[in-house]
N, C-alpha and C positions, 0 to 999 in steps of 0.2 A: 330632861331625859324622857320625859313620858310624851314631849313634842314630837322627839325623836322617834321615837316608838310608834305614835298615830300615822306619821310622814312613811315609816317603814312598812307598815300594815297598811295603809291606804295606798302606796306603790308595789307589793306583793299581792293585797286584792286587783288592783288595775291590772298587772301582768297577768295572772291569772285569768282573769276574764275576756282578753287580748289573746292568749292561748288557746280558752277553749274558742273562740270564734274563730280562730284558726283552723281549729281539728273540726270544726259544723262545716267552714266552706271546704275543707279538705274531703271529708266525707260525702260531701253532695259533690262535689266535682268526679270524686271515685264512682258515686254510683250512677252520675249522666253517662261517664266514660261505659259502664255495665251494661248501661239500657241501651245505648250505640252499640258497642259490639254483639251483644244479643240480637235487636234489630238486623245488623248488617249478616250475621250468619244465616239469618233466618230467610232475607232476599236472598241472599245466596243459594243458597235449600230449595228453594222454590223456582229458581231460575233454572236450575241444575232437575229437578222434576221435571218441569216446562220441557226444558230440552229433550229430555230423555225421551218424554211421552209423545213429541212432536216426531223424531225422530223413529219411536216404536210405530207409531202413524203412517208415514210416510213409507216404511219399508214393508207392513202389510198391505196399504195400496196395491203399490207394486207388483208385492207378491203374486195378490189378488187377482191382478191386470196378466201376469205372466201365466199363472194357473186355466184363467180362463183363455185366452190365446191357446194356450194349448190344448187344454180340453176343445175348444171349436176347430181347430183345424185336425183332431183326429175326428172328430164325429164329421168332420167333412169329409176326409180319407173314407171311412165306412160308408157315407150315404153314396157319393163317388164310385167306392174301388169297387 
């Protein structure tokens, strides 16, 4: 009986220790998936700035370019008219 019992306690400690190596690679695969989606939100964030601030860019060019166009061709009107 007490065969029986070391067989049963050394196949209870084996499962046991089978388990928790389960829940460590469980756990590191949880927290790769973490640091990716964190990562991935973060390119995202910054692409979406990028854009916004290229875009804020390009429309005060513009703006800039229309302003002045205009201002020159009145102060041409007045040197003129």
């Amino acid at each position: 009986m007490a065969h029986r019992l070391q067989q049963s306690s050394a196949a209870f400690e084996e499962a046991l220790a089978e388990q928790m190596e389960a829940e460590r690679r469980r756990a590191e695969e949880l927290r790769r998936r973490a640091v990716r989606r964190s990562q991935t939100r973060r390119r995202r964030r910054v692409r979406r700035r990028g854009n916004a601030r290229f875009i804020a860019l390009v429309v005060i060019l513009v703006a800039t370019a229309v302003l002045v166009t205009i201002g020159m061709f009145q102060l041409l009107f007045l040197v003129m008219g």
